[in-house]
N, C-alpha and C positions, 0 to 999 in steps of 0.2 A: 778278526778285529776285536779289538775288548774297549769298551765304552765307557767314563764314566761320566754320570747324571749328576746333575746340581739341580736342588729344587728351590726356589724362592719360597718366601714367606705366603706371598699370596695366593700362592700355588697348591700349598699345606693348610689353610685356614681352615680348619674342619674336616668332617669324617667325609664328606664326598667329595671334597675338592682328593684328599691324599687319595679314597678308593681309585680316584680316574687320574694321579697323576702312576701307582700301582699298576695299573693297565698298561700305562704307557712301556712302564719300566718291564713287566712280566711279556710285553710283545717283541721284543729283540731279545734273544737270550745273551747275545753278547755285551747288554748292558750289566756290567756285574757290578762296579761301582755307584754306589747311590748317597751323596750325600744330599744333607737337607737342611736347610734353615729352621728357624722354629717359626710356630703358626702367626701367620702375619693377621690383617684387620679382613671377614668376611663380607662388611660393608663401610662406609663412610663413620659411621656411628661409633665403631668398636674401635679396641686400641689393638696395637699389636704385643704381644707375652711379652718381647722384650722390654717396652714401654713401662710394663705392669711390674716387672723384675727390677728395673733401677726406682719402682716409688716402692716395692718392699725394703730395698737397700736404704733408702734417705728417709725410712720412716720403720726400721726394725726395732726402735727403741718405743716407738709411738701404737700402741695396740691395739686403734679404731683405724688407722686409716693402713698403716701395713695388713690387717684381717682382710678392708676390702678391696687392696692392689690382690693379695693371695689368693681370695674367694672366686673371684674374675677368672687368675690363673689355672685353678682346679676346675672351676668349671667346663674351661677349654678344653683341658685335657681328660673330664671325663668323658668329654662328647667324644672325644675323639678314641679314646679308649674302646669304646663302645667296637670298633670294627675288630679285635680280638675277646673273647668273654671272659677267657683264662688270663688276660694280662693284670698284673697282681697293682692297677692303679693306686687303689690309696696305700699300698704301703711306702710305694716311691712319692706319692704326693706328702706324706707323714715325714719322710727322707728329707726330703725339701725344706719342707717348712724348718723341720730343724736346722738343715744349712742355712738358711738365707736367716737365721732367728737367731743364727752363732755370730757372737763378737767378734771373734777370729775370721769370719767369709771376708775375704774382700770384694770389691766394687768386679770385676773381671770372673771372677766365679762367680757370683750370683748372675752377672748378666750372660752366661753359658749352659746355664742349668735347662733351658727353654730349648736349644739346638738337644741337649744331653736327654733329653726326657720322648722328645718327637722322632729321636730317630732309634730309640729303643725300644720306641711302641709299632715304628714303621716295621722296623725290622723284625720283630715276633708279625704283624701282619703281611710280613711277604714270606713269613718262613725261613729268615737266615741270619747271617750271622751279624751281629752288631761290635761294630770295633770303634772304642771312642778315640778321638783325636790325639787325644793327651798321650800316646803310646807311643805316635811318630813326631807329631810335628812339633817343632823345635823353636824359642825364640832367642834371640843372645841380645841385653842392651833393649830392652822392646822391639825388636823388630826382627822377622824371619830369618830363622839361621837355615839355610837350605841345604848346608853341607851337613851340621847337624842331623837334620831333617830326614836326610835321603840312608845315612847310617842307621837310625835308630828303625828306618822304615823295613831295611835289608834285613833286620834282624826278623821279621815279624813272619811266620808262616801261615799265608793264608790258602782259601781254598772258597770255592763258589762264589754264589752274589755276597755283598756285603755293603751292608747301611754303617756309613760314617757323621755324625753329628759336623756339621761347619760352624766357623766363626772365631775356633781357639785351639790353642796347645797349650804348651808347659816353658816356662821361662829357665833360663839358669838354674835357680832357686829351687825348682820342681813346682811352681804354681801356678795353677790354670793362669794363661795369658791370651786377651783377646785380639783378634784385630780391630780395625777401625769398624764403623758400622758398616754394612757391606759387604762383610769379610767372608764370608760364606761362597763368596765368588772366588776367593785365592783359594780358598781348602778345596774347591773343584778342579783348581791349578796344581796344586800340589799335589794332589793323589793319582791326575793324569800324566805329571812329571816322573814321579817319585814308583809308581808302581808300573812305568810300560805299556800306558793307555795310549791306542789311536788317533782316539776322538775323545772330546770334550763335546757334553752335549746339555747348554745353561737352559733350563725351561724359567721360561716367568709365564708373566700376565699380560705380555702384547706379541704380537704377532714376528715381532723380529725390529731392525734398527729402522727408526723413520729418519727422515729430513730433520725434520723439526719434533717437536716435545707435541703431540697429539693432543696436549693439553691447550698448547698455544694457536698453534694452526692443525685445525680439524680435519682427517681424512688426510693427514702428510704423506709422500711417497714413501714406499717403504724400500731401502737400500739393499741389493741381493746380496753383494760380496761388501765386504771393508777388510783393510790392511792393517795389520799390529801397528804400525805407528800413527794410522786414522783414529785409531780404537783409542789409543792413548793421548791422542791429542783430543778426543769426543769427552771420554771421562774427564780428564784436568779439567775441560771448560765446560764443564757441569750440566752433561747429557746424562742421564740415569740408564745407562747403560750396562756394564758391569763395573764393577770396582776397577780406580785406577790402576793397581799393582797387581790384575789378576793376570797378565801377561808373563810378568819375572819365572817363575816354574817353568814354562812351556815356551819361554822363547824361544833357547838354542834346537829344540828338538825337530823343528817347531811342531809343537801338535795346533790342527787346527779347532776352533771353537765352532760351535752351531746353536745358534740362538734361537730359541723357541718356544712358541705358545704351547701351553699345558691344558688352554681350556680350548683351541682350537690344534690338534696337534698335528694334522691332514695338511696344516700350510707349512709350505717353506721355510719359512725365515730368515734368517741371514746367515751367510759363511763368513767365519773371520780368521785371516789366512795370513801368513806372515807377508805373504805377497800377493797381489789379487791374479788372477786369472785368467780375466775377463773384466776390461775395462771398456763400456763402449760409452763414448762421445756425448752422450746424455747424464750420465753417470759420473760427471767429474765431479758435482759437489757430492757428499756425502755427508754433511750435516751443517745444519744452521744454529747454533746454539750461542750461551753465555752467562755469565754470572753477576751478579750485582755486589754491591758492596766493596770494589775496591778502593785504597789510595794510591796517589802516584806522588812521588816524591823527586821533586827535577832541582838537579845540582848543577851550578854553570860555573866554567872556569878556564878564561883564556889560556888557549895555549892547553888546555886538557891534554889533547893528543901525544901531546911530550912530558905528559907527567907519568915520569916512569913508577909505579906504586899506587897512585893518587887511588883509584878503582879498588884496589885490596883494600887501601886504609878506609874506605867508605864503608865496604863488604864486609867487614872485622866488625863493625859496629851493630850493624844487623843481626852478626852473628851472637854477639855478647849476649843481648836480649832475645837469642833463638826467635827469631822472626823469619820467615822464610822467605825470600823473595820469587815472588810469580813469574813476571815479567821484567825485563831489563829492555830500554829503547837508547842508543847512545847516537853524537855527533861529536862533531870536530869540536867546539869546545862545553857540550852539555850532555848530560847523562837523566836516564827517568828512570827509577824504580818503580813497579807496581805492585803490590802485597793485600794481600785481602784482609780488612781489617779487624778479621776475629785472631790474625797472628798477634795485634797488641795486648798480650794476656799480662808480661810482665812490668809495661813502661805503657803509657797512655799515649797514643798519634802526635798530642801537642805536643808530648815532653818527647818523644822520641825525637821531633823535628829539631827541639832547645836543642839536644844534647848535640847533634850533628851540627849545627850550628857552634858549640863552643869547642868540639877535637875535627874539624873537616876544613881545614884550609880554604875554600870557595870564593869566591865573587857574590854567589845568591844561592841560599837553598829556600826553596820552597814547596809546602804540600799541599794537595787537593783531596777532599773526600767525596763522600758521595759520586764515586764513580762505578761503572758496571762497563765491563769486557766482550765484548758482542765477537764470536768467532763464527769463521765460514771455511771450514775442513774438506779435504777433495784431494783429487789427486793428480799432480802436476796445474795446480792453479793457475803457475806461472808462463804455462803454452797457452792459457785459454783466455785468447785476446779479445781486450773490451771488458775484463771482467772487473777491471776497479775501477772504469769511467761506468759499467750500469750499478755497480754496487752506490758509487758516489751521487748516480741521480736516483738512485732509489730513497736512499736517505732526505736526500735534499728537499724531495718531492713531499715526501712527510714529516719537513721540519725539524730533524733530527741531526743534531749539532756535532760535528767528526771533532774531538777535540786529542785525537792520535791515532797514529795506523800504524803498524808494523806488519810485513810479511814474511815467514821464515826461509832460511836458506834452503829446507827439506823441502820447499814447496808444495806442502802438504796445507798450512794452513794460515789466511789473514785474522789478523788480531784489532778490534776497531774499538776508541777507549771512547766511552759515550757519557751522558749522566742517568744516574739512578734512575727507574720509571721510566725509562725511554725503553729498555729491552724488549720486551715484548712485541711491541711497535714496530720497531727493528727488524726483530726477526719475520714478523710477519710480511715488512716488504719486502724482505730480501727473497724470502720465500716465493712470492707472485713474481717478481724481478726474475730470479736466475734457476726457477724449477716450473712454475705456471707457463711460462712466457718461451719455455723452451720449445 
């Protein structure tokens, strides 16, 4: 079986966190793939390299405050240097600074130099070989070319363990291109796709998936198995799980993923499986989660149902101003949009409402903001009877105003459209409600 390892940032934060995530990697020989994030925050206090990489970018023309984003970042990586004596640090820290200090870097290579630097240090400290990203992986348009991808990978002849840098490749153009933040989690998708790996094996800083956000409700159950399409319906609604798109690579094969703690390495954690395995009857919900901040935008118009088009000429509009649409809730003659309102980059929420209003045909459009998306993800929801009369008095009991619901056809997951500040709350009762009380 050949394995490849993803290490989070927090996992990396310093010379003993990597010596013992090392350990882990040096105790299966079949882990040969190792990629790695760059060093995340060792306490509350500190920032994360990447953090410090985009205030050298927005401040390389500024010579006080880019010194102390840099100073921070060399510091990190002397410490961390320290577990090889021969690794030749300040000349690549000198490297650096010249890159990130060039007119010519862009925003996308400097914020890669932090994966580029940690996993060429990891890699002299396990003894093998370091292959940067930018060889194989491919983007077309900003976004993963995987046909690209899997050619340029064919070409490469490798041999034993091998440290890969996460987070970017090479665009059309040939210029370091990154993913979204997170991205460190597809590069451990793509190298398990793309090179013939068994397993995928993501280490972070918790023990594997909870119910809920450990942050919100303390001591949450922690889930054994979840399904690709769990996974992906947990990430969208804003569980800190892995990245939404680290699925795409390892779909079809399916390779499955295993999540796990790096500072407890001895627990389980979670399987995530393109289909689970083992479902028992306790085990339907599989996460409580959600996000704040969206709008919903409700267009009403007799006789909708027979408006053959009406639906694209709405959707064209969204599309103009690249706005994404989240959520869609429709009736017989009224339609809701829900979009998270950091999509308003080009056209401001008020104006985007005018504009629909003077090309949209309608009776009424109108928008809401300040809303948040409360989801409750599982598997077959829709066998497990009783479950939206205790969801609705759970809410109700702590005042918490249902102001839309949608269930999806996949029956994987209910959608509850609530108001800002309320989430939390939320999640907590549903939590005692349908995992406590079971």
């Amino acid at each position: 079986m050949t394995i490849v390892c993803k290490f989070g940032g927090s996992s990396l934060a310093g010379s003993d966190n990597i010596r013992r995530c090392c350990e882990i990697v040096r105790a299966d020989e079949n882990r040969r793939y190792i990629v790695v994030s760059a060093p995340g925050k060792k306490n509350k206090t500190d920032r994360k390299v990447t953090d410090l990489l985009l205030d050298c970018y927005k401040n390389r023309f500024e010579e006080e405050p880019f010194h102390k984003a840099f100073t921070q970042i060399a510091d990190t990586f002397r410490e961390i240097a320290t577990l090889c004596k021969d690794f030749p640090i300040q000349d690549e820290l000198d490297r650096m600074y010249a890159q990130l200090k060039s007119s010519e870097a862009n925003l996308d290579f400097v914020l890669s130099r932090g994966e580029y630097l940690n996993a060429k240090i990891i890699a002299k400290y396990l003894d093998c070989a370091f292959l940067d990203a930018a060889k194989f992986i491919r983007f077309k348009q900003g976004e993963l070319d995987l046909e690209a991808t899997r050619k340029a990978a064919a070409k490469l002849s490798l041999s034993g363990r091998i440290v890969i840098p996460g987070f970017y490749g090479l665009d059309e153009d040939g210029h370091i291109k990154t993913f979204s933040r997170g991205g460190s989690d597809i590069t451990g998708s793509v190298v398990a796709g793309v090179f013939g790996c068994e397993l995928y094996e993501n280490w972070t800083d918790v023990d594997g998936i909870h119910v809920c956000d450990p942050k919100v409700v303390e001591n949450s159950k922690r889930v054994t198995q979840v399904s690709f399409r769990e996974l992906r319906e947990m990430s969208y609604m804003g569980a800190s799980v892995l990245h939404a798109e680290t699925l795409l690579p390892i779909y079809e094969e399916p390779i499955p993923i295993h999540l796990k703690n790096s500072f407890n390495a001895y627990l389980p954690g979670t399987e995530i499986l393109k289909k689970r395995t083992e479902v028992a009857e306790k085990e339907v919900i599989t996460c409580i989660t959600g996000k704040n901040d969206y709008t919903c935008i409700q267009i009403s118009k007799m006789m909708l149902d027979k408006q053959l088009g009406f639906v694209k000429k709405v959707t064209s509009v969204f599309e103009e101003y690249h706005i994404n649409i989240s959520h869609t809730h429709s009736g017989l003659d009224n339609i809701c949009f829900f979009v998270e309102h950091s999509q308003y980059v080009q056209i401001s929420f008020k104006n985007f409402l005018k504009e629909l209003n003077a090309r949209i045909p309608a009776d009424k459009i109108k928008g809401y903001e300040d809303m948040a998306l409360l989801a409750v993800i599982g598997h077959n929801l829709s066998g497990k009877v009783g479950i939206l009369a205790r969801i609705f008095t759970a809410l109700r009991e702590n005042n918490i105003n249902v102001k839309t619901i949608y269930q999806s056809i996949s029956e994987c997951n209910i959608i509850i459209g609530i108001e800002n500040g309320q989430l939390d709350q939320s999640i907590k009762a549903l939590y005692s409600e349908l995992i406590e009380k079971e």
